[in-house]
C-alpha positions as CSV (number, residue, x, y, z in Angstrom):
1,X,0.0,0.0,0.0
2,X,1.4,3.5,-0.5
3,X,2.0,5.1,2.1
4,X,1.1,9.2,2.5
5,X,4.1,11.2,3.0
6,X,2.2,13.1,5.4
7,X,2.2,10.1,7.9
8,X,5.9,9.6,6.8
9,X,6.8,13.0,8.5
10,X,5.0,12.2,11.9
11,X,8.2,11.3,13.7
12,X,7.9,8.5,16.3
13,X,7.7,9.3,19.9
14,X,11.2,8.3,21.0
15,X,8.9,8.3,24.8
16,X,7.4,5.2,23.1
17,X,10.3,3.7,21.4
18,X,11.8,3.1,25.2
19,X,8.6,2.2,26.6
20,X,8.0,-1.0,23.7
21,X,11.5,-2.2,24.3
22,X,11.0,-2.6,28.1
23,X,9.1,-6.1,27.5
24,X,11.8,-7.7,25.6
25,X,13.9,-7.9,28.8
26,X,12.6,-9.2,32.6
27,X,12.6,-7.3,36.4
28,X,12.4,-4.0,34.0
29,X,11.1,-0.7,36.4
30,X,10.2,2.0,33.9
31,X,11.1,5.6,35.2
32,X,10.1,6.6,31.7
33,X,6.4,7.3,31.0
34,X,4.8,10.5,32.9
35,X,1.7,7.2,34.3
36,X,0.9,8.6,37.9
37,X,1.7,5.6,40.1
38,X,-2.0,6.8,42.0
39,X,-5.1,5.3,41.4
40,X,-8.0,7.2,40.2
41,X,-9.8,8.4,42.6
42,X,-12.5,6.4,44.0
43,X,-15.3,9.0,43.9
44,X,-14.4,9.9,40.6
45,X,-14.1,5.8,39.2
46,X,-17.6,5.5,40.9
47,X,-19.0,8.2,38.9
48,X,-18.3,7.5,35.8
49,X,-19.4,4.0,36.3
50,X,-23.0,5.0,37.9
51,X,-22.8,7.6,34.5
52,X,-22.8,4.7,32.1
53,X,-25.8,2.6,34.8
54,X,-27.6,5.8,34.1
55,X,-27.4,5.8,30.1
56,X,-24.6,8.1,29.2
57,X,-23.7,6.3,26.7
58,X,-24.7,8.3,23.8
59,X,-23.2,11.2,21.7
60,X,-22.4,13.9,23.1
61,X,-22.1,17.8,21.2
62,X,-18.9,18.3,19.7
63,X,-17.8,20.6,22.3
64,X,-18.8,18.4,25.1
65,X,-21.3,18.3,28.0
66,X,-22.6,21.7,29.1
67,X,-22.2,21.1,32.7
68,X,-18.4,20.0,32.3
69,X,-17.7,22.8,30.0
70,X,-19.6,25.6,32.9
71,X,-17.4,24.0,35.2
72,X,-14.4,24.4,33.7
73,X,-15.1,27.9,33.1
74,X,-15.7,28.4,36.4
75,X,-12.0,26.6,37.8
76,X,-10.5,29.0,35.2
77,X,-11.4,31.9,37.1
78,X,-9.0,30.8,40.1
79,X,-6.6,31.5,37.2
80,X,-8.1,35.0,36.9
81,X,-9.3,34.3,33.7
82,X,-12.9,35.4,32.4
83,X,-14.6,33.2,30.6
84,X,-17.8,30.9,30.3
85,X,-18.5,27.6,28.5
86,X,-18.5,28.6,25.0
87,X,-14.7,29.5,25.6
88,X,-14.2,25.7,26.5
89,X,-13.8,22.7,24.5
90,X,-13.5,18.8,25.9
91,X,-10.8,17.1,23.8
92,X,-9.5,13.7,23.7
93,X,-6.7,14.4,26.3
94,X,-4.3,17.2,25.8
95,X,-2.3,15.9,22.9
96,X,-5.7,16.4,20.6
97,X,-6.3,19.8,22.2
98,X,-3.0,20.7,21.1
99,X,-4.0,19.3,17.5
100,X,-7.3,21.1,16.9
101,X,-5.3,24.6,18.3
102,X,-3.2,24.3,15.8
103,X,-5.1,23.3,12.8
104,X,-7.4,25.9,13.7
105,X,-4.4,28.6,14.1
106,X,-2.1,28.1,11.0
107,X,-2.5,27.5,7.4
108,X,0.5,25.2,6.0
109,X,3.6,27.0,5.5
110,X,3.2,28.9,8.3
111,X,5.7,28.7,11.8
112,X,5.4,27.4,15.2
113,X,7.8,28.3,17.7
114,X,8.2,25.2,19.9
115,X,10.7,25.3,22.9
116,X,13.3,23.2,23.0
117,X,13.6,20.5,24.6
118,X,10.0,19.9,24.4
119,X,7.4,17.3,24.9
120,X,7.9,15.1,21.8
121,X,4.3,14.7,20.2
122,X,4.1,18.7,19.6
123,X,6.7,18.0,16.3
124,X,4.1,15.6,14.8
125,X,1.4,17.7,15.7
126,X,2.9,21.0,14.0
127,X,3.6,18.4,11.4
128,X,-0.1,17.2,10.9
129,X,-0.9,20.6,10.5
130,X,1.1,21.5,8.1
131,X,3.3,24.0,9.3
132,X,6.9,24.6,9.8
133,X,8.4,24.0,13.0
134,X,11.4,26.3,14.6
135,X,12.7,26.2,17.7
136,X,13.5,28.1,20.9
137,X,16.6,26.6,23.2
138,X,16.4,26.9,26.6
139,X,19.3,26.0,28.5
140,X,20.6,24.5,32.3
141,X,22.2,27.9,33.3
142,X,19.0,29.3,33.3
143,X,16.9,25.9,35.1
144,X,15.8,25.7,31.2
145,X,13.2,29.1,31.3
146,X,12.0,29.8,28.7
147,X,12.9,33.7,27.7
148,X,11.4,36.1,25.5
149,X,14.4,37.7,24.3
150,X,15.4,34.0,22.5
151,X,11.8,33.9,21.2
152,X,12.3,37.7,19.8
153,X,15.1,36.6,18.0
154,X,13.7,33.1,16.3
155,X,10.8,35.2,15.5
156,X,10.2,35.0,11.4
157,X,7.7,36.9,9.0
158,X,6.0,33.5,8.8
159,X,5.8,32.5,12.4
160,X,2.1,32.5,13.5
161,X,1.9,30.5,16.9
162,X,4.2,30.1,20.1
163,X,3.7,27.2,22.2
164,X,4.8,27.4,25.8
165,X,5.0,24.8,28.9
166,X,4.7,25.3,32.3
167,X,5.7,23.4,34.1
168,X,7.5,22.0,31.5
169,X,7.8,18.2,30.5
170,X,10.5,17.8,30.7
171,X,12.5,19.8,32.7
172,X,10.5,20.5,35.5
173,X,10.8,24.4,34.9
174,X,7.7,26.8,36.0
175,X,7.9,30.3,34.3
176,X,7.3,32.9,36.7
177,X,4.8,35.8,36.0
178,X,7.8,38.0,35.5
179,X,8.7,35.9,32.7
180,X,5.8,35.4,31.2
181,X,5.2,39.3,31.1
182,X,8.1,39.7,29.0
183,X,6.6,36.9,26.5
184,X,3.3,38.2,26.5
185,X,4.8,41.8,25.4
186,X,6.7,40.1,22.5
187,X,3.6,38.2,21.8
188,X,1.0,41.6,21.9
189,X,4.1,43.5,19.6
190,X,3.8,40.7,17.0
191,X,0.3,39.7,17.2
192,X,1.1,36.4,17.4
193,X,-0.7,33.7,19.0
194,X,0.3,31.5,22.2
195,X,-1.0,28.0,22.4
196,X,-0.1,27.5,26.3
197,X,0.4,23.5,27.7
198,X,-0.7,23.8,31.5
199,X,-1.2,20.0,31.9
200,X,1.1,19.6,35.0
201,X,-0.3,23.5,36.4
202,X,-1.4,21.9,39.4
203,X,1.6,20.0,39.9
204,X,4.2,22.8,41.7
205,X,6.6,22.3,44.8
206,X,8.5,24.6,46.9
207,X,5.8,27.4,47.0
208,X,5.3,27.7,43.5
209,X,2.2,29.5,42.3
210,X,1.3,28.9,38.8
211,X,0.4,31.9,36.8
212,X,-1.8,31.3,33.5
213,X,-0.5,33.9,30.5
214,X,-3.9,34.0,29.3
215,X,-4.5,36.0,32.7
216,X,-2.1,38.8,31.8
217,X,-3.5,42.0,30.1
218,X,-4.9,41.9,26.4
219,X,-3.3,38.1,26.5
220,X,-6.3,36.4,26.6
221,X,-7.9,37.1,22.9
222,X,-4.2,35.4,21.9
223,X,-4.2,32.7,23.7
224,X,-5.5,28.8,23.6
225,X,-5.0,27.2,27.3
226,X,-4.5,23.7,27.2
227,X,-5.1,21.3,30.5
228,X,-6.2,18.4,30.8
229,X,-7.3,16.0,33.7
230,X,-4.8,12.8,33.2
231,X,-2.2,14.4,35.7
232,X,-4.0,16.4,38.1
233,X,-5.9,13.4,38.7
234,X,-4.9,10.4,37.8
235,X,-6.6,10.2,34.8
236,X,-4.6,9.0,31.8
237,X,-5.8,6.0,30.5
238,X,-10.0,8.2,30.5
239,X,-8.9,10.6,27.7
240,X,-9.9,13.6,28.9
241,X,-8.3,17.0,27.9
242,X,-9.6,20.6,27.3
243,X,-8.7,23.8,26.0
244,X,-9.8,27.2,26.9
245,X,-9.8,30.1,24.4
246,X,-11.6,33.2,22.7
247,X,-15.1,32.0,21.2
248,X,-14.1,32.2,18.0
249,X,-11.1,29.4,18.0
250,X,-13.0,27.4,20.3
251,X,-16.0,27.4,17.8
252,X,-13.4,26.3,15.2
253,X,-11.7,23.5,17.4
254,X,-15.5,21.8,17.6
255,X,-16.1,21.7,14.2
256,X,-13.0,20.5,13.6
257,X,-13.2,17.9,16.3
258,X,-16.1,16.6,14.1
259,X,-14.0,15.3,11.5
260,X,-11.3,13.9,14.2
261,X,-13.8,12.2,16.9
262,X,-16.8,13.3,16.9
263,X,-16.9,14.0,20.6
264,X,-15.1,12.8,24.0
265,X,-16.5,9.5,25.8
266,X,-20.0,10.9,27.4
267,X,-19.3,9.0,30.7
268,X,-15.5,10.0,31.2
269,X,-17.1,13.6,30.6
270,X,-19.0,12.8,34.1
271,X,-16.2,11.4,35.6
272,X,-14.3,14.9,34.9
273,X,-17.3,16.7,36.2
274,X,-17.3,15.0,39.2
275,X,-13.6,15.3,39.6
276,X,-13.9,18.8,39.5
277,X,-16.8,19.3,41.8
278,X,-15.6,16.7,44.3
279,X,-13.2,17.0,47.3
280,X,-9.3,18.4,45.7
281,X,-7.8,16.1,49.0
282,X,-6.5,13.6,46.6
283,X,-4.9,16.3,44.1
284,X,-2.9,17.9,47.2
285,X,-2.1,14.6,48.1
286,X,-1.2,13.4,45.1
287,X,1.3,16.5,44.6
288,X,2.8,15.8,48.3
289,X,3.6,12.2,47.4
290,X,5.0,13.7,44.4
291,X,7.1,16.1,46.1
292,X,8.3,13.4,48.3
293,X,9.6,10.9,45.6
294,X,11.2,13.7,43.7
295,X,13.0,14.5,46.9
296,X,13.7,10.8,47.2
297,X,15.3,11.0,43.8
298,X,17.2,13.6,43.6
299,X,19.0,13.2,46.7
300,X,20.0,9.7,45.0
301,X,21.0,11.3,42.2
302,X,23.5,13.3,43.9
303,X,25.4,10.7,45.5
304,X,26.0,8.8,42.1
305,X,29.0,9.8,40.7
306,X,28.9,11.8,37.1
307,X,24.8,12.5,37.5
308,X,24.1,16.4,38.1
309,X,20.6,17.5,37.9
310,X,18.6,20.6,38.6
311,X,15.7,20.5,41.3
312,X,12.3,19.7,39.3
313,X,10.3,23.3,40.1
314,X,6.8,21.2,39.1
315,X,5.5,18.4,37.2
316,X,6.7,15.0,38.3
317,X,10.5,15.0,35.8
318,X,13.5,15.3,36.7
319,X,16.1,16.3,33.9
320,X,19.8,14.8,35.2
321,X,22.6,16.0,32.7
322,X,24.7,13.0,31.8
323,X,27.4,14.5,29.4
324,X,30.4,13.4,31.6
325,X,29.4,9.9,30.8
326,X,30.6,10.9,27.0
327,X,27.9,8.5,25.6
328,X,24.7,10.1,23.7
329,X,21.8,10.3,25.5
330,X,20.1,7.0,24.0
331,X,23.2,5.1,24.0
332,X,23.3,5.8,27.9
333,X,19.4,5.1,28.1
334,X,19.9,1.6,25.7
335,X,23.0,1.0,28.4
336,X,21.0,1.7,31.6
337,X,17.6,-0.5,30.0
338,X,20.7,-3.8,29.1
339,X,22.5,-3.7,31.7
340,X,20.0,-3.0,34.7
341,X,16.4,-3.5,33.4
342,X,15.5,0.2,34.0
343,X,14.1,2.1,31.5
344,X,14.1,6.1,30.8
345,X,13.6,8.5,28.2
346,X,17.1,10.2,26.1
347,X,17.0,13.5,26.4
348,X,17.7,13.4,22.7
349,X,13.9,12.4,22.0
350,X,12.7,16.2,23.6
351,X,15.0,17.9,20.4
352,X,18.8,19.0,20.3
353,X,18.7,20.6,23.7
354,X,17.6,17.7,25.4
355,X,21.0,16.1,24.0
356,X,23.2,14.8,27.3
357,X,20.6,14.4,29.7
358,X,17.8,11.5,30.7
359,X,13.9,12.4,31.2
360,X,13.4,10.2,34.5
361,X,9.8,10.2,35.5
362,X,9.1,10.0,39.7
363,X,5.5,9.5,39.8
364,X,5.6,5.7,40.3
365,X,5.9,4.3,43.9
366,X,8.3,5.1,46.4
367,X,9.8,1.4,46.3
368,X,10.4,1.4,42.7
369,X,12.4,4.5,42.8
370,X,14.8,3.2,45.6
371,X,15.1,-0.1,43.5
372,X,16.3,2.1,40.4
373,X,18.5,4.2,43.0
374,X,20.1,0.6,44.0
375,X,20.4,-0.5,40.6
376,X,22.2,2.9,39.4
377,X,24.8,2.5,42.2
378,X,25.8,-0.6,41.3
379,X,26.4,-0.2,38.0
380,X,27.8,3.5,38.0
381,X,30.2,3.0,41.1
């Protein structure tokens, strides 16, 4: 069969290309998919089973469920944003919210400014819609921050959309509001738009307060907030994302979605709503035992000898830079998965500035990150 070129662009996720080696070996601990090692919570499981007892079963609107989408407009405005339900769309987790932004942002041959290193499945995303990627470089000096003067410069005549992280997957970093002042300005000078990943904005340590851009003067007809309810609440495997913009792109995202799937599960969609409406115990919880295996980590880290790495500021990723090892990132991760059965993510799959350092994921349990610790010391010492 021929095969489309289009589909011949998509690069693979090199996330997944570790993950579907793990089975070939045995005893393997993977440190290298973001799956919070949490259960869902029970009052959230329970309602979206009594959902589908009570006949949600059916189609929903493209957009999704009224009551979910008030809601969400309503937990927005703790991020001072303004907005009701027909600025909110239910997507089929994050990754197609990020999809539907940009197809309904940029025409093919325009530019999206991705950061770099970045979450992996943005690069087939920009290329699904067409567009041409560039890229901003952040860097360890500066706890990989994003800053607008680097995005100023990369800036072309045919860049249309910036898309930020933060906290960032994969470094951990959380842009402060002083920062993201200075990116809104570049963004207002060049009438550009943001498409801003907040997936892990309720994932913070240390203090941290998460400020949404879209909350910042004039920002908010220029931006397309993306969240989504896998991380906050231990949610992956329900599919369940959202994105919060001005009417108009939202409008265009549901149409869109039309062609793409129709419509997010109708019970999930009550799951969410009860998530959301329910006790937020389990997500401060959730974020101490976070907070407590990345503490657990990174103390490891430091007594191994070559390893440096930068305290994660949120999500649950630590970053450690391996370049005294003198091995590329994946032959160090191929290394690590052969010779002691654990598996993590080469920096090298999050673009050329993730080059010389590991993605190593800490929301699994507390025993499998001293086992990893264990098997790291003996094989490093």
């Amino acid at each position: 069969m021929r095969i489309s070129q289009r589909a011949k662009r998509v690069p693979r996720s090199g996330i997944r290309e570790m993950f579907d080696m793990a089975p070939k070996y045995k005893n393997v601990i993977s440190l290298g998919i973001g799956e919070p090692g949490f259960p869902t919570p029970k009052h959230i499981v329970e309602a979206g089973a009594n959902a589908l007892y009570e006949g949600h079963t059916k189609y929903t609107p493209n957009a999704g469920i009224s009551d979910l989408r008030k809601a969400i407009a309503e937990r927005a405005s703790l991020d001072g944003l303004s907005v009701d339900q027909q600025n909110v769309i239910i997507t089929a987790g994050a990754g197609e919210a990020v999809l539907l932004a940009l197809l309904a942002t940029v025409d093919p041959g325009d530019e999206a400014l991705l950061p770099d290193p970045c979450w992996p499945n943005y690069f087939g995303q920009v290329a699904l819609s067409g567009a041409r990627m560039n890229f901003v470089r952040t860097y360890e000096r500066d706890h990989f921050h994003l800053k607008a003067e680097a995005i100023e410069k990369t800036i072309s005549d045919r860049t249309r959309v910036v898309i930020i992280n933060s906290p960032s997957n994969p470094t951990g970093a959380v842009l402060n509001k002083q920062e993201l002042e200075d990116i809104a300005k570049v963004i207002l000078d060049r009438d550009l738009v943001v498409i801003s990943d907040e997936t892990y904005s309720n994932i913070l340590f240390d203090g941290r307060r998460h400020t949404c851009i879209a909350s910042l003067p004039d920002m908010a007809d220029h931006t397309i907030v993306i969240n989504s309810f896998s991380k906050t609440y231990a949610m992956t495997g329900w599919r369940v994302g959202y994105a919060i913009g001005p009417s108009d792109a939202i409008s265009q995202m549901a149409k869109l979605q039309e062609s793409v799937s129709s419509c997010v599960n109708a019970a999930a969609q009550q799951a969410c709503l009860a998530a959301l409406k329910g006790p937020q115990d389990c997500v401060k919880e959730m974020v101490e035992g976070y907070r407590e295996r990345r503490d657990l980590l990174l103390s490891g880290l430091a007594e191994l000898p070559g390893i440096e790495c930068l305290m994660p500021e949120g999500s649950f990723y630590a970053f450690p830079n391996i370049t005294k090892f003198g091995l590329s990132s994946k032959d160090f991760a191929l290394m690590l998965l052969e010779k002691t059965q654990v598996v993590v993510v080469p920096g090298s799959a999050f673009g050329e500035g993730g080059e010389g350092y590991l993605r190593v994921s800490f929301c699994g349990s507390i025993e499998s990150i001293k086992e990893v610790l264990s098997r790291l010391q003996n094989l490093l010492r």
